[in-house]
NUMAR-264416 format. One line per 10 residues: number of its first residue (from 1); for each residue x, y, z of C-alpha. Coordinates in Angstrom, 3 decimals, padded with zeros to 6 digits. Example, Ala and Ser with C-alpha at 12.3 -4.5 7.8 and 13.67 -1.06 7.14 Angstrom:
! NUMAR-264416
1	012.300,-004.500,007.800 ~ 013.670,-001.060,007.140
This chain:
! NUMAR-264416
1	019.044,-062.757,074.740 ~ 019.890,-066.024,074.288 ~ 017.940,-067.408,071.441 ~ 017.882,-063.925,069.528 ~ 021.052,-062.671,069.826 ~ 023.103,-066.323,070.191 ~ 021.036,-068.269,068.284 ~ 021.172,-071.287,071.041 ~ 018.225,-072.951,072.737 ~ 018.374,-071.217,076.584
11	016.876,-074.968,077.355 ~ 019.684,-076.715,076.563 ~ 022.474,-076.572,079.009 ~ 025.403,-077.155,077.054 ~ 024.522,-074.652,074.590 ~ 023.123,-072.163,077.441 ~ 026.739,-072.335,078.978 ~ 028.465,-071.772,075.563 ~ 026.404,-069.124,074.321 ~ 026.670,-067.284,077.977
21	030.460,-067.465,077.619 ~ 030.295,-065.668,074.464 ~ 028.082,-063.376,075.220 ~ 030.556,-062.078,078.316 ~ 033.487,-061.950,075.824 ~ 031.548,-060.001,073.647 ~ 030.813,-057.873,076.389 ~ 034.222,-057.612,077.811 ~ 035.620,-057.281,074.494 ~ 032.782,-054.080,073.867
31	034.261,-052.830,077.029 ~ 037.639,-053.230,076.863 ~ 038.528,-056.068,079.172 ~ 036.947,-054.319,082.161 ~ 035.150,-057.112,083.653 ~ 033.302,-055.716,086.125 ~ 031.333,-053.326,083.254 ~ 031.025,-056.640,081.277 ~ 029.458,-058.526,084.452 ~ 026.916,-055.160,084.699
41	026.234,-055.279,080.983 ~ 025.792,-059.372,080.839 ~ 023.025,-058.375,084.314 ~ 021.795,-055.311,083.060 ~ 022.582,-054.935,079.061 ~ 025.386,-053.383,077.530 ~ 022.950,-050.209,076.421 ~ 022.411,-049.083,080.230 ~ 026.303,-049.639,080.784 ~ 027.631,-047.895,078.125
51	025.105,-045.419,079.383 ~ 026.177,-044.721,082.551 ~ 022.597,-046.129,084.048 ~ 023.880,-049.302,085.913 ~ 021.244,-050.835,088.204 ~ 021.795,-051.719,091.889 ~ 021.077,-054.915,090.984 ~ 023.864,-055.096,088.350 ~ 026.433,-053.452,090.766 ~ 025.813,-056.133,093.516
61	025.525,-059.045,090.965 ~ 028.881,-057.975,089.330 ~ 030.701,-057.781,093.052 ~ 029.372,-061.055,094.143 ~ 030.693,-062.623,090.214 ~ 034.100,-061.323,091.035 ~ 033.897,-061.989,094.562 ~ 033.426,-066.054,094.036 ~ 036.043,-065.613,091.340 ~ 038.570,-064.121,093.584
C-alpha cells in the first residue's frame, strides 16, 4: 500500500509515518470521520469496509487503536 498507493519507501521511517498518516485521513475522510471504520479500513482495506466484510482481526485491531488513544 505504501509504495503504490503513497508513493513513499515503506523502509524509510520518516516517510513510512507520513505516508501512514495520510493514508488514515484519507480513510477517515472516505468514511466520514468515523474513526473506528477508518482504523478497520487502514487493517483490513477500505473495499471490505465499505463492504460490510470487516475481519475479526480489523475489529480487535481498531478497539485496541482507540483503546491506547483513549
Amino acid at each position: 500500500t505504501a509504495s503504490k498507493a503513497l508513493h513513499v519507501d515503506p523502509w524509510q521511517p520518516r516517510a513510512n509515518i507520513i505516508g501512514g498518516a495520510r493514508y488514515l485521513r484519507r480513510l477517515l475522510t472516505r468514511f466520514h470521520g468515523k474513526l473506528r471504520l477508518a482504523l478497520e479500513a487502514y487493517n483490513a482495506g477500505p473495499t471490505a469496509v465499505a463492504e460490510g466484510v470487516i475481519p475479526i482481526p480489523a475489529v480487535t485491531y481498531a478497539k485496541q487503536v482507540m483503546a491506547l488513544a483513549a
